[in-house]
C-alpha positions in Angstrom: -45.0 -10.7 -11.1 -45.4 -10.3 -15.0 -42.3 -12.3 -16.2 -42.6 -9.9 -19.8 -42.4 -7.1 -17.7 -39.4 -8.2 -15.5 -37.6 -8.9 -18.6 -38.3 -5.6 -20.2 -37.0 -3.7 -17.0 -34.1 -6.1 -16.6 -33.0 -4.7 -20.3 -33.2 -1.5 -19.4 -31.7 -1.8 -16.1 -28.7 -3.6 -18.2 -28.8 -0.3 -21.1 -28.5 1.9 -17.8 -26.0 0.1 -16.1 -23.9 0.0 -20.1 -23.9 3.9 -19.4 -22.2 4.3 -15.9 -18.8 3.9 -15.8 -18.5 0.3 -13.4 -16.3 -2.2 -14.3 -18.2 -5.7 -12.8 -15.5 -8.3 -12.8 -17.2 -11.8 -12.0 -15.6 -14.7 -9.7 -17.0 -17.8 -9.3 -19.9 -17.8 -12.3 -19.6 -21.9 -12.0 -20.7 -22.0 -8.7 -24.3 -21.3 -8.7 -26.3 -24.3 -8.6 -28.8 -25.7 -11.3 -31.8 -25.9 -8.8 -33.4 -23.4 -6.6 -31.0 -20.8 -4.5 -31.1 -18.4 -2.3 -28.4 -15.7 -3.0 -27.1 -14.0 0.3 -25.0 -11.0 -0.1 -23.4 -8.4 1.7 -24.8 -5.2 1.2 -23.0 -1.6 1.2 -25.4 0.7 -1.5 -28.9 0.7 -3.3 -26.8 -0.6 -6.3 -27.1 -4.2 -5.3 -30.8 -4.3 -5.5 -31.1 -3.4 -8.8 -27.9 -4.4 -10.5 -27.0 -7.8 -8.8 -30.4 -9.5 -9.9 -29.7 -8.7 -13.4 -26.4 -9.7 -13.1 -27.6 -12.8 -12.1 -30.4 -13.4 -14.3 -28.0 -13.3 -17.5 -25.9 -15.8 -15.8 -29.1 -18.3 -14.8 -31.4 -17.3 -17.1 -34.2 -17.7 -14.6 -36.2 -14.7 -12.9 -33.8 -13.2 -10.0 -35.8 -11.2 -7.2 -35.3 -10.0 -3.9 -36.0 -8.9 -0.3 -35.7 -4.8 -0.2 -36.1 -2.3 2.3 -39.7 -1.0 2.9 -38.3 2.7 2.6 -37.6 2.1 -1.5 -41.3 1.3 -1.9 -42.4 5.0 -1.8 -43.6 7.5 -4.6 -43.2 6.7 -8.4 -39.7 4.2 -6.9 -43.1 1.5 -6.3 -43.7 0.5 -9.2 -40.2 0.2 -11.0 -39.2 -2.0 -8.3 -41.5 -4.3 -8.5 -41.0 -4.7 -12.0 -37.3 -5.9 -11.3 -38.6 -8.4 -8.9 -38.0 -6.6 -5.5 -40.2 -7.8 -2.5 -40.5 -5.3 0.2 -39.7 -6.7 3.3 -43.1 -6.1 4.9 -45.1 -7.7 1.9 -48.0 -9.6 3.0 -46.8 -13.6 2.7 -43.4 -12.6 1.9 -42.6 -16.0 3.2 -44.8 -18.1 1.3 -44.3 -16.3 -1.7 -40.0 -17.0 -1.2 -40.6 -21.0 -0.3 -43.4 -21.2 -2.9 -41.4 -20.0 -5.7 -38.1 -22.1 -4.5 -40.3 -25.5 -4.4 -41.6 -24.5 -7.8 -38.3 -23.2 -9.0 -40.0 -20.4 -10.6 -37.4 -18.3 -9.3 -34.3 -17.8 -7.8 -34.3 -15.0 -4.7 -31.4 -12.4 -3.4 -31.5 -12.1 0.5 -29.4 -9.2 2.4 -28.8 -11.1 6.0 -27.3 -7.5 6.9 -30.9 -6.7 6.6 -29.9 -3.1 6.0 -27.0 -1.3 4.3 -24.3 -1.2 6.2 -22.5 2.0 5.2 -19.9 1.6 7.9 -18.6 -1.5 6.9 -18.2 -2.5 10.8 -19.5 -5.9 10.6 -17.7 -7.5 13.3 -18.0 -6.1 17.2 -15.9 -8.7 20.1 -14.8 -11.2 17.4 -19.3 -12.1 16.3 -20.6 -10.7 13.5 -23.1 -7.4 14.6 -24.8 -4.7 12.0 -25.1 -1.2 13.4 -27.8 0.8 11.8 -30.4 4.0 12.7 -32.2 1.2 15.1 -29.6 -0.1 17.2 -27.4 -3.2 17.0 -28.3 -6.5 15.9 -26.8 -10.1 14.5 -27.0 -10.6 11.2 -30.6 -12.0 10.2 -31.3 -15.5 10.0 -34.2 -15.0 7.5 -32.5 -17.0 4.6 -31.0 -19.8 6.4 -34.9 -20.1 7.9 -37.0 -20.1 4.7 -34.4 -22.1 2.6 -34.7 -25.0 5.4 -38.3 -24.3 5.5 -38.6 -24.7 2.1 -36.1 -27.5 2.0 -38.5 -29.4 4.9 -41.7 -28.7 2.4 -40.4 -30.3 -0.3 -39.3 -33.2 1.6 -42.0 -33.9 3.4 -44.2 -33.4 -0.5 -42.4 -36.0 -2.2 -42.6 -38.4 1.4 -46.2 -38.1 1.4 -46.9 -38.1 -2.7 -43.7 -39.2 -4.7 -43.7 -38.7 -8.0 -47.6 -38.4 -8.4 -49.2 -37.1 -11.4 -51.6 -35.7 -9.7 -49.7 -34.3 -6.8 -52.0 -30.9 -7.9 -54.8 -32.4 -6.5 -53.6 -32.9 -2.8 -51.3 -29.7 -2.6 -51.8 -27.2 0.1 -54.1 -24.3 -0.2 -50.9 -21.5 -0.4 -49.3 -23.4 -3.1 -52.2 -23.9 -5.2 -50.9 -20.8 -7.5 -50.5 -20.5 -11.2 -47.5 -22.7 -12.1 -47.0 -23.9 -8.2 -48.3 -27.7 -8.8 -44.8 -28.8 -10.6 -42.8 -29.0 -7.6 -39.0 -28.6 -8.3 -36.8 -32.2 -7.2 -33.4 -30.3 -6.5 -32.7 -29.5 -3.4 -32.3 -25.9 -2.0 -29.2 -24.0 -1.9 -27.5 -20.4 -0.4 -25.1 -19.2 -2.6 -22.9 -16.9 -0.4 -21.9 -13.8 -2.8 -19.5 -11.2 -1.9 -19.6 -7.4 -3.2 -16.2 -5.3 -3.0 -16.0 -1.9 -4.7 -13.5 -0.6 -5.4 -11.9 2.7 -5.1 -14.8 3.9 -3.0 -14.6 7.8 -3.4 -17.5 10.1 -2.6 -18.1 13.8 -3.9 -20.7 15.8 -5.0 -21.9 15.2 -9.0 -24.4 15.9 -11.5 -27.5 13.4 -9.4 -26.5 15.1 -5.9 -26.6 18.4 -7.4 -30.1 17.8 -9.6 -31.5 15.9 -6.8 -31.1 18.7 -4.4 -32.4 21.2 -6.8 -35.6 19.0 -7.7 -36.8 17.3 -3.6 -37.6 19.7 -1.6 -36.1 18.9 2.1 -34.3 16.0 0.6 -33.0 13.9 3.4 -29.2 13.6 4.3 -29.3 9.7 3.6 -30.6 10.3 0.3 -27.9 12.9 -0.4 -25.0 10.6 1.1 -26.1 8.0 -1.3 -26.5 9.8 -4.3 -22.8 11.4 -3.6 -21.2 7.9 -2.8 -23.0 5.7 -5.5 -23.5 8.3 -8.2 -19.6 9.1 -7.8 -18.6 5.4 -7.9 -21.4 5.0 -11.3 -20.1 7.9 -12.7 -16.4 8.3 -12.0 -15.5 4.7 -12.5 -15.7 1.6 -9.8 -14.6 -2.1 -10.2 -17.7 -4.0 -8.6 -16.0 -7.7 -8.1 -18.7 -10.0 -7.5 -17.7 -13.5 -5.6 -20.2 -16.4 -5.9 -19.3 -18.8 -3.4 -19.5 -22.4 -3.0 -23.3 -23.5 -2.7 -24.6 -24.3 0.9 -27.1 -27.2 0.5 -29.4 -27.2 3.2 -30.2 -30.8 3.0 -27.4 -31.8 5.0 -29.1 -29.6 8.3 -32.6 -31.0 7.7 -33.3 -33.1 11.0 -35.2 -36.3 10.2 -37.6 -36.0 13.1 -38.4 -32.8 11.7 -40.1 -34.3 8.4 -41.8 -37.2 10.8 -43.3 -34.7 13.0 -44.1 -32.1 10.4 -46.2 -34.8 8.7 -47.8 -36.7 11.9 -48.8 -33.3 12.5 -50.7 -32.5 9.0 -48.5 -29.5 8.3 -49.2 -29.9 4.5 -52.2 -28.2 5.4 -51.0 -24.8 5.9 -47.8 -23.0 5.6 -46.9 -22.6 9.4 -44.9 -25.0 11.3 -45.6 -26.0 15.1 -43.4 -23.4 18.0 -41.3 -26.7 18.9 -40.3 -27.0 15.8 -40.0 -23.9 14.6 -37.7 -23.4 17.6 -35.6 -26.3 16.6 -35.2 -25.0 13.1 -34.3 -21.6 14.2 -31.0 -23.4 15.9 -30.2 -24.9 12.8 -30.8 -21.2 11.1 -28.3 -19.8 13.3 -25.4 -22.2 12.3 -26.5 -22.0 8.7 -26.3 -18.3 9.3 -23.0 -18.2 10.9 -21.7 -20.5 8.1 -22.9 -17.8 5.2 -21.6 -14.7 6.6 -18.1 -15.9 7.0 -18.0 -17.3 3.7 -19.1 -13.9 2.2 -16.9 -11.6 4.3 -13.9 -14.3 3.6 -14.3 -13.7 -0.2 -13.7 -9.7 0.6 -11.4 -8.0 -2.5 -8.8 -6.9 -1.0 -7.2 -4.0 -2.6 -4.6 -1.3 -1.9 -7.3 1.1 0.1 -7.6 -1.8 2.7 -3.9 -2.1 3.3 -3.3 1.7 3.4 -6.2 2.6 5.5 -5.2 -0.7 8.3 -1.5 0.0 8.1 -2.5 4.1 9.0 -4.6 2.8 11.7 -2.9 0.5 13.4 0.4 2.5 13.6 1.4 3.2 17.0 2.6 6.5 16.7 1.2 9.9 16.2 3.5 10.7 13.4 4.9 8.6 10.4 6.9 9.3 7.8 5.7 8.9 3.8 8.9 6.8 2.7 7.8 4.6 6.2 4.5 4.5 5.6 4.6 2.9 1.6 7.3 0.5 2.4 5.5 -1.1 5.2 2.4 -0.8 2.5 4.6 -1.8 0.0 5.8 -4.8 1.9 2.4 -6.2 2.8 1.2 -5.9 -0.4 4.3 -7.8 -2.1 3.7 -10.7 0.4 0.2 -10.4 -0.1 1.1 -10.9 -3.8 2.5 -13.7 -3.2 0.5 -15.5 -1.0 3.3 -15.2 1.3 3.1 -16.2 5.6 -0.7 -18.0 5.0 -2.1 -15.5 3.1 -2.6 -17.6 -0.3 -6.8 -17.7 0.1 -7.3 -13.9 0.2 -9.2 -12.7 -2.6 -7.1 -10.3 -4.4 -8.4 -7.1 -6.8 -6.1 -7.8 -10.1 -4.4 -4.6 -8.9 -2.6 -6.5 -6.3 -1.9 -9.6 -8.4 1.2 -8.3 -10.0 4.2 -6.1 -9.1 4.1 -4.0 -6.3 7.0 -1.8 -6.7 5.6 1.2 -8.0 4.4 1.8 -4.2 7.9 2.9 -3.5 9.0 3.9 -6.7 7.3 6.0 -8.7 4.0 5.2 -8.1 2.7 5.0 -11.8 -0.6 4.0 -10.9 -1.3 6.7 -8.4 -2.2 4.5 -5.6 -0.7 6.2 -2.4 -1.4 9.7 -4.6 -4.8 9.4 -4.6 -5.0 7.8 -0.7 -3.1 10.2 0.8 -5.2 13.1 -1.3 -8.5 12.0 -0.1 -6.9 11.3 3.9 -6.0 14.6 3.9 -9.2 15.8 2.2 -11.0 14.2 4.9 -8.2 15.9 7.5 -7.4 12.4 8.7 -3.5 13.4 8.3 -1.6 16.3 8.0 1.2 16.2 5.8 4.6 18.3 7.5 7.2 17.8 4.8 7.7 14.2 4.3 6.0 13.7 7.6 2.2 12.4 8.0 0.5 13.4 11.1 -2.6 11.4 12.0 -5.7 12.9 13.9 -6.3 9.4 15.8 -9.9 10.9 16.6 -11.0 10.3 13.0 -9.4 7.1 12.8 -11.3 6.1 16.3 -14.3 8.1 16.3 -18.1 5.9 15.9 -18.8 6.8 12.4 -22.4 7.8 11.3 -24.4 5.0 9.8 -25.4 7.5 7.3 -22.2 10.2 7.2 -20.0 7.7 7.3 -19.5 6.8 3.9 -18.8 10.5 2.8 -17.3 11.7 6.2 -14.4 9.5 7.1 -14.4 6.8 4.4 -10.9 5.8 5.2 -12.3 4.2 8.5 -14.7 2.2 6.3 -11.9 1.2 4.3 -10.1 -0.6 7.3 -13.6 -1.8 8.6 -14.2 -3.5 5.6 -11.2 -6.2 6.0 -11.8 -6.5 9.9 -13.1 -10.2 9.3 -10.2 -11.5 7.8 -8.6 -12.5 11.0 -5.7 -13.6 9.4 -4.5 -10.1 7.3 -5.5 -8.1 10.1 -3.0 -10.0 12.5 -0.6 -9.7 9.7 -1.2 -6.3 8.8 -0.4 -5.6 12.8 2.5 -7.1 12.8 3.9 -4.6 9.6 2.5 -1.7 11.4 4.5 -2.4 14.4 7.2 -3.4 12.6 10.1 -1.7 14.0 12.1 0.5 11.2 15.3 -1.4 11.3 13.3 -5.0 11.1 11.3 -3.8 8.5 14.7 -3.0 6.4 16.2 -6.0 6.6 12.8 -8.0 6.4 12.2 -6.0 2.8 15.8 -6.8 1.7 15.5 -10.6 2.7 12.2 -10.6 0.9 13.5 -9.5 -2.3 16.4 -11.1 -2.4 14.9 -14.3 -2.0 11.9 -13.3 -4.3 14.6 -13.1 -7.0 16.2 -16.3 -6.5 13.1 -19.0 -5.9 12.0 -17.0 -9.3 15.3 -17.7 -11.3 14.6 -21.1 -9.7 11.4 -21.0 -10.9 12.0 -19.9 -14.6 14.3 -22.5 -15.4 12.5 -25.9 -13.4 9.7 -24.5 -16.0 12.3 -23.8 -19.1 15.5 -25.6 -18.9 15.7 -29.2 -18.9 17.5 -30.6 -15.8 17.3 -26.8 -14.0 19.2 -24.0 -12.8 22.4 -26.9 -12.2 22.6 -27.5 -15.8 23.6 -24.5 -16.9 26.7 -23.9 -18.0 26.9 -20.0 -16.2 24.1 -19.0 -13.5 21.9 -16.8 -14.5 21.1 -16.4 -10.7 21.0 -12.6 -9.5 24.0 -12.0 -6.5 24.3 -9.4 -3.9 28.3 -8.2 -2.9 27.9 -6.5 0.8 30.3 -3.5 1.0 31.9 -2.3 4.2 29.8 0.8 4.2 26.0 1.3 4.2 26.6 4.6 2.6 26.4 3.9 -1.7 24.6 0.7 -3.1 25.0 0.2 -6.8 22.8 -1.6 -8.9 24.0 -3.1 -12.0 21.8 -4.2 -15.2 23.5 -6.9 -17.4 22.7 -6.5 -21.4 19.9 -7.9 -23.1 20.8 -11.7 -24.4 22.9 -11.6 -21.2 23.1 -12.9 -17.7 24.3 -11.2 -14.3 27.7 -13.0 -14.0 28.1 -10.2 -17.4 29.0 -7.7 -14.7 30.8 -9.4 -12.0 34.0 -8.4 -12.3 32.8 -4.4 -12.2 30.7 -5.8 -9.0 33.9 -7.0 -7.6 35.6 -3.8 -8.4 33.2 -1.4 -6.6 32.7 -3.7 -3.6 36.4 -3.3 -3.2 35.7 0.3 -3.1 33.1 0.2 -0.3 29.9 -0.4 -2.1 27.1 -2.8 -2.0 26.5 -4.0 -5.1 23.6 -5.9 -6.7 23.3 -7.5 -10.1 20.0 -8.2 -11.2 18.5 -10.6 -13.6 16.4 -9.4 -16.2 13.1 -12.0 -16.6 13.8 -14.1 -19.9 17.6 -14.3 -19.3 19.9 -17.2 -18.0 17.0 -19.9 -18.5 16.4 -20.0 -22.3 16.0 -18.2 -25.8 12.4 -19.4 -25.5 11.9 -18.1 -22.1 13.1 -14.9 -23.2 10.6 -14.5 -26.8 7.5 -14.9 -23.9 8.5 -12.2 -22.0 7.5 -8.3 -22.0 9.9 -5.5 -21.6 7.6 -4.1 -18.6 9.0 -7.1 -16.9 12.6 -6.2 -17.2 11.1 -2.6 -15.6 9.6 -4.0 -12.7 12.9 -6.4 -12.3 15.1 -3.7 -11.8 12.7 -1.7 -9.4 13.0 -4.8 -7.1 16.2 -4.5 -7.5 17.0 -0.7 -6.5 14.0 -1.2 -3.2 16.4 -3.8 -2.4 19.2 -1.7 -2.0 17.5 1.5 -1.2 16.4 -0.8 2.3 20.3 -1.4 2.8 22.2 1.8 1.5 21.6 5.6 2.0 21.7 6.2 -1.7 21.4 4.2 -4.7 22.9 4.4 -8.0 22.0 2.6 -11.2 23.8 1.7 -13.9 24.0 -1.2 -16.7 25.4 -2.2 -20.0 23.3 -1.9 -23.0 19.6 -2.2 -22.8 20.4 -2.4 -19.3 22.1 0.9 -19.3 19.0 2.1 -21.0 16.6 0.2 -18.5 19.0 1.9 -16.3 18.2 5.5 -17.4 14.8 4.7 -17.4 14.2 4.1 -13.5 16.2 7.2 -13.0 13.9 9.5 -15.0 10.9 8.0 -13.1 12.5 7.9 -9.5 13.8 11.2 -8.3 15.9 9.0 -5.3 18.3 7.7 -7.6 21.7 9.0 -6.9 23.0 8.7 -10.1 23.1 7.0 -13.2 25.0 5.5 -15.9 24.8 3.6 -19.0 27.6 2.0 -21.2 27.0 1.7 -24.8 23.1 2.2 -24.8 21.1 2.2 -27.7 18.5 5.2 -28.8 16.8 3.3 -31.2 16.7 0.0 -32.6 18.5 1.6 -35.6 21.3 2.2 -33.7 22.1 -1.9 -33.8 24.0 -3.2 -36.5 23.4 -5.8 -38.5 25.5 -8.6 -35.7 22.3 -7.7 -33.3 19.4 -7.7 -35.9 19.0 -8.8 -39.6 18.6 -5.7 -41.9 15.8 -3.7 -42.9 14.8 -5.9 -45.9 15.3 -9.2 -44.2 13.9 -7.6 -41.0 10.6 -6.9 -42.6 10.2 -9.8 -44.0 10.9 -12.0 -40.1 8.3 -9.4 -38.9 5.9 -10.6 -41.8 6.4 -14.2 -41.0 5.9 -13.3 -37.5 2.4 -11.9 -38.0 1.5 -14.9 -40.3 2.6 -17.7 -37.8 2.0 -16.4 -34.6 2.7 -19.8 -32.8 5.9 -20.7 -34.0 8.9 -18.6 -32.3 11.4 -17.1 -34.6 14.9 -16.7 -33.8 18.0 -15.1 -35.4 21.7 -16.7 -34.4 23.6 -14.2 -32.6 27.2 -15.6 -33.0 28.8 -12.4 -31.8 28.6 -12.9 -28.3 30.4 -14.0 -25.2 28.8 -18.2 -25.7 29.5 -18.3 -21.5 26.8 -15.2 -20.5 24.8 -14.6 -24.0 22.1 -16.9 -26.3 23.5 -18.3 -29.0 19.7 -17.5 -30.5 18.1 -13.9 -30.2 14.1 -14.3 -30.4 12.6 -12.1 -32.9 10.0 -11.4 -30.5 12.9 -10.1 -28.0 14.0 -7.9 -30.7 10.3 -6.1 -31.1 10.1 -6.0 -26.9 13.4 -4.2 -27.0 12.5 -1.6 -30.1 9.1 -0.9 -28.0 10.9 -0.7 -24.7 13.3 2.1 -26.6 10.6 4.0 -28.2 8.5 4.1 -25.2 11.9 6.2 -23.2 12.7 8.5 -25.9 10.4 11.6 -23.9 12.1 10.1 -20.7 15.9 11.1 -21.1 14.7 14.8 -20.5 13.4 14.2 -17.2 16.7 13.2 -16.0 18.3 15.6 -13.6 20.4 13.2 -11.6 23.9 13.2 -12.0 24.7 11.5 -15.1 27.0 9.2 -17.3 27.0 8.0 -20.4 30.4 5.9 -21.8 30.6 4.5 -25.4 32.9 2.8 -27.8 34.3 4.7 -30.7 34.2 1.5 -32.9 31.4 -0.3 -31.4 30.7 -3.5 -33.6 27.0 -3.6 -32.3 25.9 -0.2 -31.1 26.2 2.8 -33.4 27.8 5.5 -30.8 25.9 8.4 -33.0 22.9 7.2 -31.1 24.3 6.8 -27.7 25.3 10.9 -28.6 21.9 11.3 -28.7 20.4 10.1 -26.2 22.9 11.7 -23.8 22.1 15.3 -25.7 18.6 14.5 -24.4 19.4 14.2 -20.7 17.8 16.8 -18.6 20.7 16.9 -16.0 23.1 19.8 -16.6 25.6 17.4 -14.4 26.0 14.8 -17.5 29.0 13.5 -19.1 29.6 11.7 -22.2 32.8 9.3 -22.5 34.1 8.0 -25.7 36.8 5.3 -25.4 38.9 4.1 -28.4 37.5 1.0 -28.5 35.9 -2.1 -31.0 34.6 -4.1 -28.1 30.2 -3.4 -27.3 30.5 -4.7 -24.0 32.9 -3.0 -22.2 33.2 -4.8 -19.1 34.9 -7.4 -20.2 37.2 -6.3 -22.7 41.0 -6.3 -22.5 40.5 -2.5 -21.3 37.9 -3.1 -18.8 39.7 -1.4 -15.8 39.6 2.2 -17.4 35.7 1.6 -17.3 35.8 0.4 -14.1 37.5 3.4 -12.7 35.5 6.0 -14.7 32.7 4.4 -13.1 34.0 4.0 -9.7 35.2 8.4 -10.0 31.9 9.0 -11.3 30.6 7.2 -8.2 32.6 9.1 -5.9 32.2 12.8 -7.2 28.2 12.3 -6.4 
């Protein structure tokens, strides 16, 4: 191979690959070994055989090639990929040209022990790993594991028979007496295991399809399948994460006897190996082999595809309803999160390494959207209503090893995590989930989520923990005597949750389930609270409402403040919400007076500091507040999260058309009510009131007057 040339292709393989639309996110880059490897991956498209190997050579810096189908050898295809360093599979001494090449360390190679694609993604049949392709099925191949420990027994028995000579070039066998081949490589042979998860994996007809059909006369269907699959995923957008595993040295399966026998038996001479010892080395192959594929497959992405299509598969019943179907989704994927119930080494897309509760709420991100669009493209399910019906055939049915892909790709989805024994039997158990155990598992989950992150937040922030606080900033649930109306409360910014506990106490007496969240940042300290960012107080509350929502037939939201407006918020972007209110919530941060924030000259001057020493936190005393719930301190950076948070809502108000509430002090030392007037003008709801008390008190909950909020509240509750 002309090393000028592979470089040349491998830039303009890397140009190419600049113009799709991939997103390659790398795991593992530390792991590849110094000396000679083998890289054995799992293989679902053509992609891999030209993208991986460049992938790899900028990491190494060392030539990359690999074993490819026969089939791409054909036409004008030849040429290019031999230039990238691909070795068809039924080259003439493929083998001596791999274990030549690792002894030298001229190269690294990329093996495919699926020895095909394997479209389906059905990799596992009775608990062993087995490929299904056009030819039947078959165990994965051993071919790697064999030439590594071929090439592993070569270059022991070399530097046994003629150490460190000089002129080892003299005595070396015929097939290594190549260009290059005489400075035998000392390190010791290793298989890298590398997994391949893409990520969504859509399929539709584009631009290549369409040009390719035009331009090949009789194209075949495999062709087309792959254009439509792999030119949709290059084109439309795919995250390819690529998992380098930990290397596999081979050494450690090299059998003594084998090096004494190979030499007693002159097998320097020529490249083959005697049938008992070949025989021999193939049992060592097959635990090698064993040993790679479950390493591979156990560094799968998981994402949300994977849990939607298992969950839809393995539910037991013909029909399932959408609010049933994304909380058991939802609930998986919070645990999964988590590392929850022995689920901590799953490899995770970043998608599932934060909040989950846009699944249930209003699903921002378009995850269940765009699943349940292409299941019901594919006439998996039927959606009735608010009720999924599911065509078990196509979620049973053998799937074509070349249709597959573009046919039912849902199936290949929930084939794809089949050898992750433990989320499968996890994954079970949530689709069998009875309704009511789901309910109060979700509910417990939360709740506890909340507290062990309070817990958490201040082992991390506040010196001595949670029990050295004067006032808990812990979150607490009141349980009402009906299941009918849960309210969640939202204390103000600066604040804590024991900030609303007497209206709590008030509605519980009236019935009502009540839950006051914590907003990250609060109850811990001042610090704590300039790190955090105001999606955080979003997501906060969402737990807080799914909490509820699990408990009560309707939720309502409602908070003081910034809470009211976080408050407001939720309800614009979750049509469930019951109803909402908000006392004494700001439009803008030019609503606050000059007690909350410093004024505009000094203001701009904090920002300017800000900018100039980013490291050092900047704080403002905030003597106006209740020193048993608020910060004495109010972090600059709090006061830009807050001003974003407010800005980023104004559009919001509009979509509003739940029942609303808005009640404000006339003489409100903190809060200008002209700007609570104008959020509440903005409210979409035509059922909207606005309440102005004689007042000089911001928070209104704990004033001397506090009861005529609390029944205003409690009315406005019971009129929904």
């Amino acid at each position: 191979m002309n090393r000028s040339a592979y470089l040349t292709t491998s830039l303009a393989v890397k140009v190419l690959s600049s113009l799709s639309k991939a997103n390659i996110i790398l795991h593992g880059e530390s792991n590849i070994p110094d000396g000679p490897v083998i890289f054995v991956i799992n293989h679902f498209t053509r992609i891999e055989t030209v993208l991986v190997p460049t992938v790899i050579f900028n990491l190494t810096d060392k030539p990359v090639w690999s074993l490819a189908s026969a089939d791409l050898f054909r036409g004008g295809l030849e040429k290019f990929f031999d230039l990238v360093g691909a070795v068809a599979t039924n080259a003439p001494n493929r083998d001596e040209l791999i274990v030549g090449t690792l002894l030298s360390g001229e190269a690294n190679w990329i093996i495919f022990p699926e020895g095909s694609m394997v479209k389906t993604k059905q990799i596992v049949r009775s608990g062993k790993y087995m490929i299904t392709d056009p030819t039947g099925m078959h165990a994965p191949h051993t071919g790697a594991a064999a030439l590594a420990l071929r090439a592993e027994l070569y270059r022991t028995c070399l530097t046994r028979k003629f150490g460190e000579s000089s002129h080892r070039e003299q005595v070396m066998p015929a097939w290594l007496e190549k260009e290059g081949l005489a400075n035998i490589s000392f390190e010791e042979t290793r298989l890298v295991p590398v997994n391949i998860t893409y990520y969504p994996i859509r399929t539709a007809e584009n631009i290549a399809s369409n040009l390719a059909a035009k331009v090949v006369r009789d194209i075949p269907d495999s062709m087309i399948e792959e254009i439509m699959t792999e030119g949709t995923m290059l084109l439309s957008g795919v995250d390819l994460d690529i998992r380098f595993g930990k290397p596999i040295g081979v050494g450690e399966y090299l059998e003594e006897e084998w090096v004494a026998e190979h030499l007693s038996q002159g097998g320097l001479e020529g490249f083959g190996v005697s049938d008992a010892l070949k025989a021999k080395m193939m049992n060592k192959a097959q635990i090698v082999m064993q040993r790679y594929m479950k390493e591979i497959y156990a560094m799968t992405t998981v994402n949300h595809d994977h849990l939607f299509a298992s969950v839809l598969r393995m539910y037991h019943f013909m029909q399932i309803s959408e609010t049933s179907f994304r909380r058991r989704v939802f609930y998986a994927a919070a645990k999964i999160s988590r590392g929850a119930d022995g689920l901590g080494q799953l490899c995770l897309h970043k998608s599932l390494q934060e909040n989950q509760a846009h699944l249930m709420t209003d699903d921002r991100y378009k995850k269940y959207e765009n699943f349940l669009e292409l299941c019901r493209e594919k006439k998996v399910v039927e959606k009735h209503g608010a009720i999924l019906v599911r065509d078990r055939r196509k979620l049973s049915a053998p799937l074509s090893v070349h249709r597959g892909r573009v046919d039912n790709p849902i199936e290949v989805m929930a084939n794809e995590v089949e050898p992750l024994g433990r989320l499968q039997s996890f994954l079970r158990s949530v689709a069998w989930m009875p309704e009511i155990v789901l309910k109060c598992a979700l509910a417990k989950m939360l709740f506890r989520q909340d507290g062990r992150q309070y817990k958490t937040d201040c082992q991390e922030y506040v010196s001595g923990g949670a029990e050295s606080r004067q006032c808990s900033g812990k979150p607490f649930l009141l349980p009402g005597y009906r299941l009918q109306t849960g309210v969640l409360l939202v204390h103000s910014y600066l604040s804590v949750p024991e900030e609303v506990r007497g209206l709590a106490r008030y509605l519980q007496n009236r019935g009502c389930w009540v839950y006051a969240v914590r907003l990250p940042g609060h109850g811990t300290t001042e610090n704590d609270l300039a790190s955090r960012k105001f999606r955080e107080w979003s997501e906060a509350i969402e737990n807080g409402y799914l909490l509820l929502s699990t408990i009560c037939r309707r939720v309502v939201v409602g908070g003081v403040a910034v809470g009211g407006s976080l408050s407001l918020d939720l309800a614009a972007r979750v049509r469930e919400v019951a109803g909402v209110f908000a006392i004494c919530p700001p439009y803008s941060l030019g609503d606050y007076s000059t007690m909350f924030m410093p004024g505009q000259e000094l203001w701009s001057r904090v920002l300017s500091r800000l900018k100039r020493e980013e490291k050092e936190e900047t704080f403002i005393d905030f003597p106006h507040g209740d020193t048993r719930v608020n910060y004495p301190r109010n972090p600059v950076k709090g006061i830009r999260e807050v001003g974003k948070f407010l800005e980023s809502i104004e559009k919001s108000y509009a979509l509003i058309d739940q029942p609303a509430l808005i009640i404000q002090a006339d003489n409100n030392p903190v809060v200008a009510p002209k700007g609570s007037r104008r959020l509440w003008e903005q409210i979409g709801s035509e059922d909207k009131e606005f309440c102005l008390l004689s007042s000089d008190r911001h928070v209104l909950v704990n004033e001397a007057n506090k009861e005529k909020v609390f029944r205003r509240i409690a009315a406005f509750i019971k009129e929904l």
